[in-house]
FIDREN-585201 format. One record per residue (C-alpha): x, y, z. Coordinates in steps of 0.02 Angstrom, whole numbers, plus 50000, padded with zeros to 5 digits. Each point is the difference from the previous one (the first is absolute). Layout:
REM FIDREN-585201
XYZ;...
REM end
This chain:
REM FIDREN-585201
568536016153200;500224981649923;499275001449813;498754985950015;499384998649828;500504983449899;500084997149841;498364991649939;500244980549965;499544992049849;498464991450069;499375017350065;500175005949840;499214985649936;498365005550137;500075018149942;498525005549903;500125003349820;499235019450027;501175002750134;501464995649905;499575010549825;499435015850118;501934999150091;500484997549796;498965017349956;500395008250122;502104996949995;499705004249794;498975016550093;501525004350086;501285000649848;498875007949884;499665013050124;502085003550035;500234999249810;498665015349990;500975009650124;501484997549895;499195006449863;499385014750062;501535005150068;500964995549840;498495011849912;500435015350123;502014998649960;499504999449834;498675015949986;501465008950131;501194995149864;498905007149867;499415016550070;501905003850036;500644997749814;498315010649933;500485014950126;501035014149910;501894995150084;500935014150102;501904997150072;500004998450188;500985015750045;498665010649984;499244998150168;501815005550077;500055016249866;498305004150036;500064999750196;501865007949975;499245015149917;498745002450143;501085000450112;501125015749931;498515007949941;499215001650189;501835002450067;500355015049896;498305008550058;500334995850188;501925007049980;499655015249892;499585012450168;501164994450129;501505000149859;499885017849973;499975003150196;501634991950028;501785004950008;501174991649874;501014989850133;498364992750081;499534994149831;501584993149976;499964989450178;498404996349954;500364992049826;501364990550100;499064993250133;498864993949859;501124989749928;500694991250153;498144996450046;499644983250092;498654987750000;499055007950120;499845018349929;499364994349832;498255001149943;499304981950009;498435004449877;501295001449845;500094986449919;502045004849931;501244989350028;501275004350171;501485005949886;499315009249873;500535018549967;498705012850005;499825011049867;499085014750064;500915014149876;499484991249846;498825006549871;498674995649875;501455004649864;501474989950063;498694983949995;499445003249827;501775001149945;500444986450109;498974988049899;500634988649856;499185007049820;499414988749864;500385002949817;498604999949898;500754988749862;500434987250166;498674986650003;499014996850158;500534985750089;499044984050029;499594995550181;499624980450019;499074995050175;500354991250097;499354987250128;499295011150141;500545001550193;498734999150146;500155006250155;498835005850150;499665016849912;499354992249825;500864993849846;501515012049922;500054996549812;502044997349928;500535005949827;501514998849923;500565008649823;500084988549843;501964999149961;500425006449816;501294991849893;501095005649904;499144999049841;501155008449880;501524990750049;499094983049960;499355010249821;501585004849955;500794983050045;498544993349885;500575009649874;501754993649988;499634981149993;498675005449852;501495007749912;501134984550036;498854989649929;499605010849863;501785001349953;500104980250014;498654996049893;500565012649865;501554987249990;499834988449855;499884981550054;500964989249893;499204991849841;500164981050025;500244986549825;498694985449984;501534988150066;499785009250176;498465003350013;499634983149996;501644993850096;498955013250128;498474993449985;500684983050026;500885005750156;498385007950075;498964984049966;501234988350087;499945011650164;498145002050004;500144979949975;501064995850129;499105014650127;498294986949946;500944984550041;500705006950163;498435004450079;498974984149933;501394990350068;499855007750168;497994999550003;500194982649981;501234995850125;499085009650138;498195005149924;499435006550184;501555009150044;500345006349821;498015007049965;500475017049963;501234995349878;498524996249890;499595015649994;501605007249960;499754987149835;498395003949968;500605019649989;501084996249857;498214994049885;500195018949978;501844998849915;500165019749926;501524996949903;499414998149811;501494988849942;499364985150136;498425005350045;498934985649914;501274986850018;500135004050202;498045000350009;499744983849920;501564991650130;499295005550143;498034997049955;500754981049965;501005001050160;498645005650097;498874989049948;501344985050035;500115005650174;498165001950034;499844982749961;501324993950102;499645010550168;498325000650005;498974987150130;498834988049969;498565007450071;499195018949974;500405014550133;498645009050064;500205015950072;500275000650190;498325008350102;500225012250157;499904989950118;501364987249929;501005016049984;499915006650159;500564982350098;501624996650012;500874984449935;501724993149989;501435007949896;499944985649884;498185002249961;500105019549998;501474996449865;498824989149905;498685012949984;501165012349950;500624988749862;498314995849952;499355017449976;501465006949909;499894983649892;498085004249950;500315020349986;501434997249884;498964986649898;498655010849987;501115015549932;500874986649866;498394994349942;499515019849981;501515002049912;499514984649871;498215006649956;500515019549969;501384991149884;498604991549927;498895012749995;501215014049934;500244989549851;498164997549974;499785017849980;501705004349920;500165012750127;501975004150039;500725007850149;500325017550006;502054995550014;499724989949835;501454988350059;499284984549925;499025002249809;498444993149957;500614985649915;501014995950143;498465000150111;499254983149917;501514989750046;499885007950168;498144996549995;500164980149945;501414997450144;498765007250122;498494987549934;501374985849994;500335004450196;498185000550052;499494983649912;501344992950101;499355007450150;498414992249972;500484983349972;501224999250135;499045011050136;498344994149995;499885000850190;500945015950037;499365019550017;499135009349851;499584984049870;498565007249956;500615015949965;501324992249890;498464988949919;499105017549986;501875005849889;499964983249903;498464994549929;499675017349902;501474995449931;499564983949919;498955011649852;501535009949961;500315003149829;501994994350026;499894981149981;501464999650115;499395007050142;498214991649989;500944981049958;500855003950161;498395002950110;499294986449923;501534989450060;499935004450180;498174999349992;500104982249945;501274995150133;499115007350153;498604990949946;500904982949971;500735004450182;498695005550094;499364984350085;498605010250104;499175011849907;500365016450081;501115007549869;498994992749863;498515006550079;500685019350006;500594997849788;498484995049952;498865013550092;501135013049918;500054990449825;498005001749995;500065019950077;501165000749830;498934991349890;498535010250062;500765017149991;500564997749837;498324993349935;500784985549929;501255006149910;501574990550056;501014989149907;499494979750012;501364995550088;499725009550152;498374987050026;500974985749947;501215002350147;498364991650083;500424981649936;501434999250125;499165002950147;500054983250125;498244998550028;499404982050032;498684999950109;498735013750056;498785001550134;498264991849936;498385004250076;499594985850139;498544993950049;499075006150164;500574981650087;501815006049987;499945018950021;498974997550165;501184997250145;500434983950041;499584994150187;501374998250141;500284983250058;499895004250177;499455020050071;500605008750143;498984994650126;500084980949928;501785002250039;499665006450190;498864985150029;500854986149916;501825005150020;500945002050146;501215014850043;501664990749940;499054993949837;499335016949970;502155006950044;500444987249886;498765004149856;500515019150011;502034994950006;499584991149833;498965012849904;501725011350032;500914988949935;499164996849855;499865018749940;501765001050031;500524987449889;498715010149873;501195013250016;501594992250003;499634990849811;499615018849931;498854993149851;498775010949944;498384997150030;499064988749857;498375010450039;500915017349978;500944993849819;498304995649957;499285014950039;501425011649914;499534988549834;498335001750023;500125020649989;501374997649856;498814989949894;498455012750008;500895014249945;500764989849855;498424993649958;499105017550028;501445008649886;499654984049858;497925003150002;500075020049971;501114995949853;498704986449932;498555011450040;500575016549931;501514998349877;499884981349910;500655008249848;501695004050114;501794994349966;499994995250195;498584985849950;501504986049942;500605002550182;498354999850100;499464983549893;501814992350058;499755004550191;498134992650004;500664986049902;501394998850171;498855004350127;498014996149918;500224983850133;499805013550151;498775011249914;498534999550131;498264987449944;499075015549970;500795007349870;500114982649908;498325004549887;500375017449959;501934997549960;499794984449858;498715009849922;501065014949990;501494986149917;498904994749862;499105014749955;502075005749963;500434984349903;498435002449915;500195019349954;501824994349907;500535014850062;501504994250095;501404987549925;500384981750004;501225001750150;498635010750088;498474983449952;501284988950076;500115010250161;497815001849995;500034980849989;501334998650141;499185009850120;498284992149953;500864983450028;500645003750159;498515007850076;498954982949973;501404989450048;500225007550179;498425003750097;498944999849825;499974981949994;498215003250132;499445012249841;499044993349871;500705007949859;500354990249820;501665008649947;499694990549801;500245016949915;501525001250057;500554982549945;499345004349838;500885016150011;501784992650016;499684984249895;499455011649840;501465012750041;501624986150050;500605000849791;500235018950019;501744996750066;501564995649913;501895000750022;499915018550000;499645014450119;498674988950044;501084984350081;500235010750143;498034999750049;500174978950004;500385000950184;498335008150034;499254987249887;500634985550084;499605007750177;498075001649940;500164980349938;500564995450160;498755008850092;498374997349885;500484978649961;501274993550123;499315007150147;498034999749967;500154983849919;498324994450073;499135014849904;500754995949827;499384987649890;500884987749894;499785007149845;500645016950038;501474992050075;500334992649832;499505012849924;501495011650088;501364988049973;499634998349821;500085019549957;501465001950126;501074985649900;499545009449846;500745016250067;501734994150070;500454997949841;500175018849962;500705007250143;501475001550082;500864984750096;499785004150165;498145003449960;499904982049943;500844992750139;498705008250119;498564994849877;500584981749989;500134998050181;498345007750019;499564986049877;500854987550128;498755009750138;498394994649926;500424983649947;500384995750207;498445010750017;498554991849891;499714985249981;499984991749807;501085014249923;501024986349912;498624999949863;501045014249909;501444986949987;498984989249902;499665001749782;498374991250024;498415014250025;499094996450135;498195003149985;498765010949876;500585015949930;501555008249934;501075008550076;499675021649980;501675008250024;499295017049950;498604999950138;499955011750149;499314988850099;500844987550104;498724989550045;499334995149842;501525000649867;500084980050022;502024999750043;499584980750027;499934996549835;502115006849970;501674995750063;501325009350025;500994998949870;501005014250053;501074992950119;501004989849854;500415015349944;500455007850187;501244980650010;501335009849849;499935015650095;501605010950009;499935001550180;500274985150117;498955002250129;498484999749876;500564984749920;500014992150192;498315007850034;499144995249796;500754981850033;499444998050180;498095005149969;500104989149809;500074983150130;498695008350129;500945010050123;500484984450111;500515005850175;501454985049989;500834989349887;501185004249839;498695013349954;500115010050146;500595015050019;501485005550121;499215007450174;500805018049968;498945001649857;498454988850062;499855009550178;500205018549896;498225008849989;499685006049810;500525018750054;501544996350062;500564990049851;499335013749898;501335013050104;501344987050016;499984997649785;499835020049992;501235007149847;499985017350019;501805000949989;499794991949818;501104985050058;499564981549979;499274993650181;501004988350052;501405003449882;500374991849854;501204982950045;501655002449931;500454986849871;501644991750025;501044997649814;500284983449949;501804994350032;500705001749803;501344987249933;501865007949999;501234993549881;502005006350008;500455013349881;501384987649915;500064982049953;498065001949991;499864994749811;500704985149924;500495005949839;501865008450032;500035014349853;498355007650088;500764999750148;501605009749947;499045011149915;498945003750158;501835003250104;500485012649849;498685007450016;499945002950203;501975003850022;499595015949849;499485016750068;498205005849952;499885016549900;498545010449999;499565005749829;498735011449958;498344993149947;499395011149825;498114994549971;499975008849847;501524992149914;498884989049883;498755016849951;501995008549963;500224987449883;498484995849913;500015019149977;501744999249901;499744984649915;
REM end
């Protein structure tokens, strides 16, 4: 018969019900699951056969023949006994005969002996006893071992076999011997080596392990996905055993490792492949990169173990049972390995296990070794500097405040100053409800079905692709997501600055937390304006802190009402007052360093709230600042003149200090804390005369530009390298820490001096002869006696 049935189009398909199609689903799914039970269950019965089989007590097979043997000679002997006795000797004997030669036919089909086998019918009980092999009591039992089972119609039969014995006391005795050998060879005396080769020997060992390192960084190089294992093979040798090289070998191949990670590892982070990216199969090229990949982030992993038990062995001056490498050993060890991972972190910010190195490093910064916590601070420094989103910084600075925290504040001040260098700009403000609420679409859905037609709407979606590939394509990270990572960054700073303020303000950590709010007070959220500037003054006030910590208090205060303050209506005069009163407590000391704050407070407090600040406190400021460059340092005056320069562009009528003539009632109070009513219109600044004979050059410029009012052109003007400068930077630029004259001193070139010939050079001729005598004669030293007039005073 014709097999009619077709295979179902794909419009019938289409018509098919939905419940039709997911019961023919079930029931299919019904079907397996119901042939992968019978499996089982017949699996399950093999097994259980399997199982009873090995419990059962195992017997050989030959005992069914013996036994059915036996019964057969037993019944035999009683059916023979009678009729033997009855019958003649040769009948017995044709008997016996015809017995032997019996066919096929005449045997007894119910035994169940083979056809050939000889019947013993004269044999006794005795001759079987002795027939059987005896045991010696000393002999050991033999093991059996089962075997798999065989099944046939009748059941399973159970198979054993005996355990084979070796020859134990040949492999003792051979044991033995090689003991003895090496006994006998270690009793010889190895030969005692000078100084000279020892170290011709040690020098011979440490240019092989070299050259072994070079070879197999070479070849990773060259090849890194073909040659993966090889890193292993170099990685093995961080456990060098040989005393003489041991710490020279560790520290070349921790370098060279850490060389090669940087040069073979990708610019993006592996993740682990999942099941079902496992189980697919791909091309040989990809399957090679995966196995590259994974070896490449196993054998990191194990080198960066290797690095933090280095680190951590020397921590706890714990040594290795093989005590290859001593303790004091272990610290250079111990700074190679923190050298290596601060490389690591600057260089593989992106790569597998940063945090975990972050976790290594920043616990590290409060070491008591100043070398090992300058070089955390270092990297620290740089991966901030580097780190243009935020990410990185963002996982430092969680674990910097967990430190903080867990210490209860007792870290050293430069673990919160590594704050400062953190690239924060901007941060996420709270926005008002008209720009958090969505904005509206220009046209919805169904404006687009009514108004558009189907090639518009074609072309619309054709452009929208386009668009988001060309997002992709230009790979810049999103502006919303940097802000975002800054945002996070910020609080915890700012959360890790107020628990310091709130619970230890009597902390060495307080310099550093006034310097970061000082940096960052401009981000500091509005509601925390109030609370924080009376937290500054009630420290100024206290005088519990020092100058350099008042300048930071005024900083901070400065910068809060210059950012989003300026809505606040807060009168920051105190702290005017504050810095006016306190400006003469510097001097070319320890103190000339703090200047830079100073003039950073000047230029936030006058140049840039100008409309706040009155006349007279303007004045009042240059006065007492023209008063104190005179006793500091030069590069302190250079950034207070040019401050000077500042508020003379600034306010108007400063050119009343250039003037002799008082202007006004009053005289002028140089001893008065109070800005605002010291009358500095009634002085002149006198000072800068004094500033024109300076030493330094660039003072003299600065003292003679301001003398004829700070013109911006003309013969009084300055040049624009020192006119377009900012106070600070002048102040860093003139910087003479290396106690050296900045610029240098000018070399002065000698006058060219009149030369006149040796001879003929004076007219009258016996002064001249005398002068030849007297070169063409050979000079003779005499000895000088000092005491030759005391000699003869003394005789005389």
């Amino acid at each position: 018969r014709k097999n009619t049935k077709r295979v179902p189009s794909f419009r019938k398909l289409l018509r098919t019900s939905k419940i039709k199609l997911d019961n023919k689903l079930k029931n299919k799914q019904y079907k397996q699951q119901s042939a992968a039970k019978k499996y089982r269950k017949e699996q399950k019965k093999l097994r259980q056969a399997v199982r009873d089989a090995v419990c059962r007590k195992p017997f050989p097979l030959e005992e069914y023949k013996k036994k059915t043997v036996a019964e057969k000679r037993e019944k035999e002997e009683e059916e023979d006994a009678l009729p033997l006795d009855m019958m003649d000797e040769d009948d017995l004997k044709l008997m016996q005969d015809l017995a032997q030669k019996a066919s096929f036919i005449t045997r007894d089909l119910s035994s169940n002996e083979p056809v050939h086998i000889k019947k013993r019918k004269n044999e006794s009980v005795i001759d079987k006893y002795e027939k059987m092999p005896r045991r010696m009591q000393t002999e050991p039992e033999k093991e059996l071992i089962h075997l798999l089972p065989i099944k046939d119609k009748g059941g399973i039969i159970p198979q054993t076999m005996e355990k084979p014995v070796l020859n134990v006391t040949q492999d003792e005795e051979e044991d033995t011997e090689e003991m003895e050998i090496a006994e006998d060879a270690n009793e010889e005396p190895l030969p005692v080596l000078t100084p000279e080769e020892m170290a011709a020997q040690r020098r011979r060992k440490l240019q092989e392990r070299k050259i072994h390192i070079a070879a197999l960084a070479a070849a990773i190089l060259s090849d890194p996905e073909n040659n993966i294992k090889k890193l292993k093979e170099l990685r093995t040798m961080l456990m060098e055993q040989d005393p003489n090289v041991a710490v020279i070998v560790r520290k070349l191949v921790m370098v060279s490792l850490m060389e090669i990670f940087k040069d073979i590892t990708p610019s993006y982070k592996i993740r682990p492949l999942t099941d079902a990216e496992k189980a697919t199969k791909v091309k040989k090229e990809t399957q090679k990169l995966r196995e590259f990949e994974e070896g490449l982030v196993s054998q990191y992993k194990f080198y960066l173990e290797n690095l933090e038990q280095t680190i951590k062995d020397w921590k706890q001056r714990k040594l290795k049972k093989s005590n290859v490498i001593s303790l004091k050993a272990y610290k250079g060890l111990a700074e190679i390995a923190v050298k290596c991972l601060c490389e690591l972190l600057v260089a593989l910010p992106h790569f597998n296990f940063h945090n975990n190195i972050i976790v290594l490093i920043v616990p590290l910064m409060n070491d008591t070794s100043k070398m090992i916590s300058e070089l955390c601070f270092e990297a620290v420094k740089k991966l901030f500097k580097q780190d243009k989103l935020g990410f990185a910084s963002l996982g430092v600075v969680k674990v910097i405040s967990g430190l903080v925290k867990g210490r209860n504040y007792n870290v050293r001040p430069e673990v919160l100053k590594v704050f400062l260098h953190l690239r924060i700009k901007e941060v996420e403000l709270k926005k008002d409800s008209e720009d958090i609420a969505p904005k509206k679409k220009f046209m919805t859905y169904k404006e687009k079905r009514k108004n558009l037609s189907r090639m518009q709407r074609k072309w619309k979606k054709a452009e929208e692709k386009l668009e988001r590939e060309l997002l992709e394509a230009e790979a810049s990270e999103s502006k919303e997501k940097k802000l975002k990572l800054h945002t996070e960054t910020l609080n915890i700073v700012f959360l890790t600055y107020f628990r310091i303020l709130k619970k230890t303000q009597k902390s060495p950590l307080l310099p550093a937390v006034l310097e970061g709010l000082a940096k960052f007070a401009h981000l500091i959220n509005v509601e925390f304006f109030d609370d924080l500037l009376i937290v500054l003054h009630s420290l100024i006030a206290s005088g519990g802190i020092t100058y350099r910590e008042t300048l930071h208090c005024i900083l901070s205060a400065f910068h809060i009402l210059s950012g989003q303050g300026d809505v606040l209506n807060i009168d920051p005069m105190k702290f005017y007052t504050h810095l006016y009163k306190t400006l003469f407590s510097l001097h070319a000391g320890g103190t000339n360093d703090d200047l830079g704050i100073v003039l950073q407070c000047l230029d936030v407090m006058l140049a840039k709230r100008r409309k706040q600040v009155s006349q007279q406190r303007a004045l009042a400021f240059m006065k007492r600042l023209s008063t104190l460059g005179l006793h500091v340092l030069p590069n302190s005056s250079i950034g207070i003149l040019a401050t000077n320069r500042v508020l003379m562009h600034t306010f108007p009528k400063m050119d009343l200090l250039l003037d002799n003539e008082s202007q006004g009632s009053g005289v002028y109070l140089p001893e008065l804390e109070e800005p605002e009513h010291c009358n500095a219109q009634n002085t002149a600044l006198w000072e800068l005369h004094l500033l024109q004979r300076h030493y330094h050059p660039i003072v003299r410029k600065f003292a003679a530009h301001l003398i004829v009012g700070a013109p911006a052109e003309g013969s009084g003007a300055l040049s624009p390298d020192l006119s377009r400068r900012p106070a600070t930077e002048l102040f860093e630029t003139y910087n003479m820490k290396g106690m050296t004259f900045n610029p240098p001193v000018e070399s002065v070139t000698p006058r060219r001096k009149d030369t006149f010939s040796q001879m003929d050079s004076f007219l009258n001729e016996e002064l001249n002869e005398w002068l030849q005598k007297h070169n063409s004669e050979t000079a003779i030293h005499k000895p000088l006696d000092f005491a030759k007039h005391l000699k003869e005073s003394c005789f005389s």
